[in-house]
PANU-528655 format. One record per residue (C-alpha): residue number from 1; residue in three letters; chain; x negated, y negated, z negated. Coordinates in nm, 3 decimals. Layout:
<recs>
i  aa  ch  x  y  z
NUM  ALA  A  X  Y  Z
...
</recs>
This chain:
<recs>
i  aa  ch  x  y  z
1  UNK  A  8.834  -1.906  4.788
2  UNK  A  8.632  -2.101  5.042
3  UNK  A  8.252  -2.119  5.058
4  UNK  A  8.236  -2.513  4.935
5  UNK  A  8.415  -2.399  4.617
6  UNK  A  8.222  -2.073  4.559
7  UNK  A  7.901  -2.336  4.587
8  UNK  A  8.060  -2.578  4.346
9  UNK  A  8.145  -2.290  4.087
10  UNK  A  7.769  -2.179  4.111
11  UNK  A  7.647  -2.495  4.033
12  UNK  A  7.850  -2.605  3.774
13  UNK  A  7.837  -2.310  3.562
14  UNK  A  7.382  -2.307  3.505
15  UNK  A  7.495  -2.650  3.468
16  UNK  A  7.745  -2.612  3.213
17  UNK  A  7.524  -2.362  3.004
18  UNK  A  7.196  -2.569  3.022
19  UNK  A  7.416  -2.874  2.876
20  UNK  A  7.580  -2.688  2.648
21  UNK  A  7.201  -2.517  2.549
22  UNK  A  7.048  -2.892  2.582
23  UNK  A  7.332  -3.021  2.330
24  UNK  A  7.248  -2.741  2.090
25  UNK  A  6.881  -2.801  2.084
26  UNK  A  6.949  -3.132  2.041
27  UNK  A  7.166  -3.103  1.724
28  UNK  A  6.889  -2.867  1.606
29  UNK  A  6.615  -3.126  1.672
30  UNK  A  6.785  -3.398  1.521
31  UNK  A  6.861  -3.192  1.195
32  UNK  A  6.529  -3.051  1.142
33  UNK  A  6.424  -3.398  1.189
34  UNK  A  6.615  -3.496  0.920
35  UNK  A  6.535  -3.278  0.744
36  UNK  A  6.183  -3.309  0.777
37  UNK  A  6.199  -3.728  0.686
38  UNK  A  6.403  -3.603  0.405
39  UNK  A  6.133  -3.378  0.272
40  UNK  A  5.853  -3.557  0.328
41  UNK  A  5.994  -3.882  0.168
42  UNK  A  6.052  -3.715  -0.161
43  UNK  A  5.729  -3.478  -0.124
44  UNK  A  5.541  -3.812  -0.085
45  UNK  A  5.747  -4.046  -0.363
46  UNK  A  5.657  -3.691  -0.606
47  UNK  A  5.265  -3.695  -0.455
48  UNK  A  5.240  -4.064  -0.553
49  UNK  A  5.385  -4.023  -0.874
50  UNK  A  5.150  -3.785  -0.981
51  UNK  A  4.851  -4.009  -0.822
52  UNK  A  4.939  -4.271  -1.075
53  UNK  A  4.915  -4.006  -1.328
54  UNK  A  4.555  -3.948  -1.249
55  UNK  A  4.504  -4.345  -1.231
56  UNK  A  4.489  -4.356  -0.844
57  UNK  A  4.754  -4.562  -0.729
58  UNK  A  4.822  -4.455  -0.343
59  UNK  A  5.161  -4.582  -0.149
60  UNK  A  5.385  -4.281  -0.074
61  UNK  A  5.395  -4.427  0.269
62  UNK  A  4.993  -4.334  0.316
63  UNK  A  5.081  -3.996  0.151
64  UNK  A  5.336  -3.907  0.415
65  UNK  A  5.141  -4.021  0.677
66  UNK  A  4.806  -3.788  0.589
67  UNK  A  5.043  -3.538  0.579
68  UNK  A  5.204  -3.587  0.894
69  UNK  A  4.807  -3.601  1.031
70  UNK  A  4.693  -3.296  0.905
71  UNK  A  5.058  -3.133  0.982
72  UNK  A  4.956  -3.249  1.380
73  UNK  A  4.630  -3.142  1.423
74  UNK  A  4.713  -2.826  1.256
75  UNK  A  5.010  -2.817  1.549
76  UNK  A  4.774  -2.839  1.808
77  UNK  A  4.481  -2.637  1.680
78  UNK  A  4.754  -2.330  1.682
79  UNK  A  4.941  -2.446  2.044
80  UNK  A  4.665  -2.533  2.251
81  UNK  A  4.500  -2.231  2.260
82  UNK  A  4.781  -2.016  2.309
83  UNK  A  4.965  -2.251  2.572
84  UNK  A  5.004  -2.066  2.907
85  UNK  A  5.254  -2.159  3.147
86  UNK  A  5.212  -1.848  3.338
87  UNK  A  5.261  -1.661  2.966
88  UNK  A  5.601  -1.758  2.757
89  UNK  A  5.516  -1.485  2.513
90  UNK  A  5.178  -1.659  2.446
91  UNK  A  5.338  -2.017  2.402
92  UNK  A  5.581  -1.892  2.205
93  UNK  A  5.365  -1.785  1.967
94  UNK  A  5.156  -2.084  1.960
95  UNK  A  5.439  -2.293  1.877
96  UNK  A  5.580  -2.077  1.637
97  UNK  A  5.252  -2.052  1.455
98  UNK  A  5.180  -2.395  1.515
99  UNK  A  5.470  -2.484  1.346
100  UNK  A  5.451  -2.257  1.088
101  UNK  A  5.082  -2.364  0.951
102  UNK  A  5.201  -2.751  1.097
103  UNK  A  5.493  -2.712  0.769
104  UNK  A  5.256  -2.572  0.551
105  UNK  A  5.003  -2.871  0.579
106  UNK  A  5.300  -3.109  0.454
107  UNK  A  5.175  -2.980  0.103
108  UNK  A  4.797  -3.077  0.139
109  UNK  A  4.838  -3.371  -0.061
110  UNK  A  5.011  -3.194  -0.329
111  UNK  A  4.719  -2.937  -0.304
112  UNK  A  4.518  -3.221  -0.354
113  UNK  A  4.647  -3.342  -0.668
114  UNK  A  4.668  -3.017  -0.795
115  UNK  A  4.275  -2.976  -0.751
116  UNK  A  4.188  -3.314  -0.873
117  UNK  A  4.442  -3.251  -1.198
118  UNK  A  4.282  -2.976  -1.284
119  UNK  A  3.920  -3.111  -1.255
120  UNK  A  4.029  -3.427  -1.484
121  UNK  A  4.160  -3.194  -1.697
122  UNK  A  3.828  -2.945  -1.767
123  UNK  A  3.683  -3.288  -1.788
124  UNK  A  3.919  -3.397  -2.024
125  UNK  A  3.852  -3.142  -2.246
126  UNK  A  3.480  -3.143  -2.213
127  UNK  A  3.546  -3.514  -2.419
128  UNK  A  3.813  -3.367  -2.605
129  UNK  A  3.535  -3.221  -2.895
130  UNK  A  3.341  -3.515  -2.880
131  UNK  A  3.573  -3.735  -2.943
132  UNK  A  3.737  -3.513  -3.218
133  UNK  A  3.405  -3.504  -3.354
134  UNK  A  3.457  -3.939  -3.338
135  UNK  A  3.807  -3.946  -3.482
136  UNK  A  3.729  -3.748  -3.807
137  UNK  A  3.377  -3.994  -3.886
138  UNK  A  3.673  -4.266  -3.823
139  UNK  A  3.910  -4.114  -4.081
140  UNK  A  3.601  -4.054  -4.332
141  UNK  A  3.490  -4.414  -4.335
142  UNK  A  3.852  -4.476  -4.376
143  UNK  A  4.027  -4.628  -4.045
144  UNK  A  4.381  -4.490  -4.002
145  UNK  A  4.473  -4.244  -3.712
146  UNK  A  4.573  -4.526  -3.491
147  UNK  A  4.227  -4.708  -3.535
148  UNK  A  4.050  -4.366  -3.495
149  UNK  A  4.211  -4.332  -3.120
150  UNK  A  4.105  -4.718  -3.055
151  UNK  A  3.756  -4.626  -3.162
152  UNK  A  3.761  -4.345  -2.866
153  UNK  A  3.955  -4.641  -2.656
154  UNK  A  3.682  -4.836  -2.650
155  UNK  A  3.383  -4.583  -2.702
156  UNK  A  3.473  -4.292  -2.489
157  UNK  A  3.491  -4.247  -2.101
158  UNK  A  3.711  -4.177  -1.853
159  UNK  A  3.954  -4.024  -1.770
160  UNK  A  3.996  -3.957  -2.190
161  UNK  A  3.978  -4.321  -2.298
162  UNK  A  4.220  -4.430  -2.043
163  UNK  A  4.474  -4.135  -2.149
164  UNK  A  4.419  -4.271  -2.528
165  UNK  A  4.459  -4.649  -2.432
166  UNK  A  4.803  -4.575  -2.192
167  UNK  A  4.934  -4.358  -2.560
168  UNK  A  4.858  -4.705  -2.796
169  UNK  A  5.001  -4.900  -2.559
170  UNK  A  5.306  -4.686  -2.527
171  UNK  A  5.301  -4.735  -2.930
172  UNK  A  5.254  -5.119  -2.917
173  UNK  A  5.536  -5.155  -2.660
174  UNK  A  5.808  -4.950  -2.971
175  UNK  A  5.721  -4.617  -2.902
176  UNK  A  5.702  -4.406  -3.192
177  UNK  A  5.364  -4.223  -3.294
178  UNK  A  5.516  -3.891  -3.252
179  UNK  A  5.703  -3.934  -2.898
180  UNK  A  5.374  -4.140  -2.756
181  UNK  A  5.172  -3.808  -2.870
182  UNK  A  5.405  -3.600  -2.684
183  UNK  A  5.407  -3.816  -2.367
184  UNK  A  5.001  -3.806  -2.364
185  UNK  A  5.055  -3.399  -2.421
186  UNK  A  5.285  -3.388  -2.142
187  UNK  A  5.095  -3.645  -1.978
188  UNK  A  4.756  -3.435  -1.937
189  UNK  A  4.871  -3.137  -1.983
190  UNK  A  4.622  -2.948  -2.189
191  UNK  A  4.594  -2.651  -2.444
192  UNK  A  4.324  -2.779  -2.627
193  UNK  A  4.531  -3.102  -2.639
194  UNK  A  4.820  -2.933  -2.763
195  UNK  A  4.654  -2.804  -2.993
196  UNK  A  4.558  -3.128  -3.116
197  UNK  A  4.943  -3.270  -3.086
198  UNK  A  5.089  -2.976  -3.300
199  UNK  A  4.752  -3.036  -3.606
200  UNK  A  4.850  -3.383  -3.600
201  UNK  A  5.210  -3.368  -3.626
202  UNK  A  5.250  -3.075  -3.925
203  UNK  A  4.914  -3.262  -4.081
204  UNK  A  5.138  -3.616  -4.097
205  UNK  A  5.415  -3.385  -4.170
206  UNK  A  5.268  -3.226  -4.492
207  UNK  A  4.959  -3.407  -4.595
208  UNK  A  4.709  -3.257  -4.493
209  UNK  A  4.344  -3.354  -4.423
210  UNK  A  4.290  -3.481  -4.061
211  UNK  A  3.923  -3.454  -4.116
212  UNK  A  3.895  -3.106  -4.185
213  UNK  A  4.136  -3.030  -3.906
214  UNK  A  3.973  -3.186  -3.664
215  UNK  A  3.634  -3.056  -3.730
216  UNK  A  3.786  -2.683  -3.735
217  UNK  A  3.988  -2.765  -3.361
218  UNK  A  3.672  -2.907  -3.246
219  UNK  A  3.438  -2.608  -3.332
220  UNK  A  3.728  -2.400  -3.212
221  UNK  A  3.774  -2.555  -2.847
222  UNK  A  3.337  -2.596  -2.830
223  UNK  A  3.354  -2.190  -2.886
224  UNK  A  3.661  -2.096  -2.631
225  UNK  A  3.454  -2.326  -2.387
226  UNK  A  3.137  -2.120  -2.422
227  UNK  A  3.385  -1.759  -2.398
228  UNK  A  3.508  -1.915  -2.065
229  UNK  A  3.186  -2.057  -1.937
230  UNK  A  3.064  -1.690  -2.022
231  UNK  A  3.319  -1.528  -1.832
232  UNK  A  3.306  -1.724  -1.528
233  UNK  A  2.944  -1.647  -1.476
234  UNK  A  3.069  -1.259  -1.494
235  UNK  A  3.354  -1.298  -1.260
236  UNK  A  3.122  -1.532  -1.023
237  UNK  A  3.014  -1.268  -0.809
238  UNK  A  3.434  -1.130  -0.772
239  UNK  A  3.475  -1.485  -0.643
240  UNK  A  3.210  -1.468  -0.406
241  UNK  A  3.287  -1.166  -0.274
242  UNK  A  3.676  -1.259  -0.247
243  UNK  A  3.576  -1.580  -0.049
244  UNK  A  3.324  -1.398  0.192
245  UNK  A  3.612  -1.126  0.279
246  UNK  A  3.864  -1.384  0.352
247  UNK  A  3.639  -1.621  0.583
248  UNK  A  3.445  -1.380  0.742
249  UNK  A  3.768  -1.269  0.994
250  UNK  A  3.829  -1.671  1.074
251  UNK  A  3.455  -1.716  1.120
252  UNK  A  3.393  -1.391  1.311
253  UNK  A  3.693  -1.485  1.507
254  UNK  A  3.576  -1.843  1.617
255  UNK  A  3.196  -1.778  1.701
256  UNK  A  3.347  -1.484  1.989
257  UNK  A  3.563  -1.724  2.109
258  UNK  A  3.292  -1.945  2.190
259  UNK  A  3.046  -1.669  2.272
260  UNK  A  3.283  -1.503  2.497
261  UNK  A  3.613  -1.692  2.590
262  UNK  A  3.693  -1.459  2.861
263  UNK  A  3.712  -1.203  2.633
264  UNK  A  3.871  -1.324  2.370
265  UNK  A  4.109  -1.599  2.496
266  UNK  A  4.338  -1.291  2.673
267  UNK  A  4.333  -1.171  2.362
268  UNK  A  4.504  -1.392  2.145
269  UNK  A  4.745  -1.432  2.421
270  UNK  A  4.834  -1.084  2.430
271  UNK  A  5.120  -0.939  2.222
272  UNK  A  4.854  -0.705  2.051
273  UNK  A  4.644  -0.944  2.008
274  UNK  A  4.899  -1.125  1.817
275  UNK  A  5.037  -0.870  1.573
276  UNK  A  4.642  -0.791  1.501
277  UNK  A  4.632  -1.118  1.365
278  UNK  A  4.916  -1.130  1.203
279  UNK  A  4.808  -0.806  1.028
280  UNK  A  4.453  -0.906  0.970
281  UNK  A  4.613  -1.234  0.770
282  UNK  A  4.864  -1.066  0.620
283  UNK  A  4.558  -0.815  0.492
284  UNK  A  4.355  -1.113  0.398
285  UNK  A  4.645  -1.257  0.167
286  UNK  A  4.707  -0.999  0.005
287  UNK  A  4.290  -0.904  -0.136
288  UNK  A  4.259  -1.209  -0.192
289  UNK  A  4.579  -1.197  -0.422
290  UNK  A  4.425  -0.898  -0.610
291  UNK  A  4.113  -1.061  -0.635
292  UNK  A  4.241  -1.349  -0.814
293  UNK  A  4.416  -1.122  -1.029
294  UNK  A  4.139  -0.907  -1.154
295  UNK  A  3.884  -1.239  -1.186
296  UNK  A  4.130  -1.457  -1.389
297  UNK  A  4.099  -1.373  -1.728
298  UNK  A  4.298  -1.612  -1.936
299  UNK  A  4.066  -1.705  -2.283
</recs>
């Protein structure tokens, strides 16, 4: 074979492979990207759907878009630091980290919703006993049950009076007093509400006195609130402590980064370095698991 052909053969096959390796990435690119538009359009349609349940109505456009922000910065919080061009086992991990945290940030806005949920619905039931309290002096001076929910309508506050006013419009509209109950139930999402639901339905069901029942759920809820506000004053310093032992690695770790960069930048670049963190988040995730369990006490 002559020398021309041996050069040809030597540069056609790294050529070959890096196509062939280019055409793979490529296809794996593309369908991750698909992927990825895929999730996030139905992770945003589900986010914005559960805005409007809370009364904030946010395009799922804007709710893809945060989460593509905070999915970024996340990205290059993780891959700066670790990029070294002299070091592919240090870039590697930064981009495998940074992608890694960059995927988990897609949820923040469902985090979000979950947090704000949950405070409407403490606050929600915080109004709950007040405005049973309201419906059964309705139903003494003789309204009907619809009129008693119209008197919290108009006399109560958010976010109770707008749950209330969405259920009697749901009934004005042909929905049936039973299903719109149900909707609000599933709607808010609350035991104490539930609670309410289920009195109201076998009350209508058999006769008995709204009144009375209300007063007993209300006195009932007011004492399982004070049990709960009691034992989250116990388990207050748990939840201290759990908080301190999972920020003080992350808050240790930054201020010696900035104290002493020489020191510490090698070290997150080295494959020790890496598998102690790992290990020291893995450790952190898992306390704080414990934590959680031993604190929540379910009233």
């Amino acid at each position: 074979m002559t020398p021309e052909a041996l050069s040809v053969i030597r540069w056609t096959a790294p050529a070959l492979l890096g196509l062939a390796f280019g055409g793979f990435a490529f296809t794996i690119v593309r369908a991750m990207g698909s992927g990825a538009g895929a999730y996030s359009d139905s992770m945003s349609t589900e986010t914005s759907r559960q805005f409007e349940d809370l009364f904030l109505f946010i395009p799922a456009k804007r709710i893809a878009e945060i989460g593509w922000a905070a999915a970024a910065a996340i990205f290059l919080l993780c891959f700066i630091p670790l990029f070294d061009m002299s070091n592919p086992i240090a870039t590697t991990a930064g981009l495998v980290l940074g992608l890694i945290f960059g995927a988990l940030a897609l949820s923040i806005p469902t985090k979000i919703v979950g947090v704000m949920r949950e405070r409407r619905r403490m606050k929600f039931n915080i109004q709950l006993v007040d405005a049973l309290g309201s419906m059964s002096n309705a139903l003494r001076a003789g309204f009907s049950i619809n009129q008693a929910f119209e008197t919290v309508v108009q006399n109560g506050e958010k976010p109770i009076s707008q749950e209330f006013g969405v259920m009697l419009q749901q009934m004005r509209v042909g929905m049936n007093f039973y299903d719109a109950l149900q909707s609000l139930d599933k709607r808010v999402g609350s035991d104490d509400l539930t609670l309410v639901v289920t009195a109201i339905d076998i009350a209508r069901r058999t006769g008995g006195n709204l009144t009375e029942i209300f007063d007993k759920i209300s006195l009932t809820i007011r004492e399982r609130m004070r049990i709960e506000r009691r034992v989250m004053t116990l388990t207050s310093q748990g939840r201290l402590q759990g908080i301190i032992v999972a920020c003080m690695p992350a808050v240790l770790g930054v201020a010696m980064t900035f104290l002493k960069p020489g020191l510490m930048i090698p070290f997150f670049k080295s494959v020790n370095g890496m598998i102690s963190v790992g290990i020291t988040v893995l450790l952190i995730a898992v306390g704080w698991f414990f934590i959680r369990k031993i604190i929540k006490i379910d009233v």
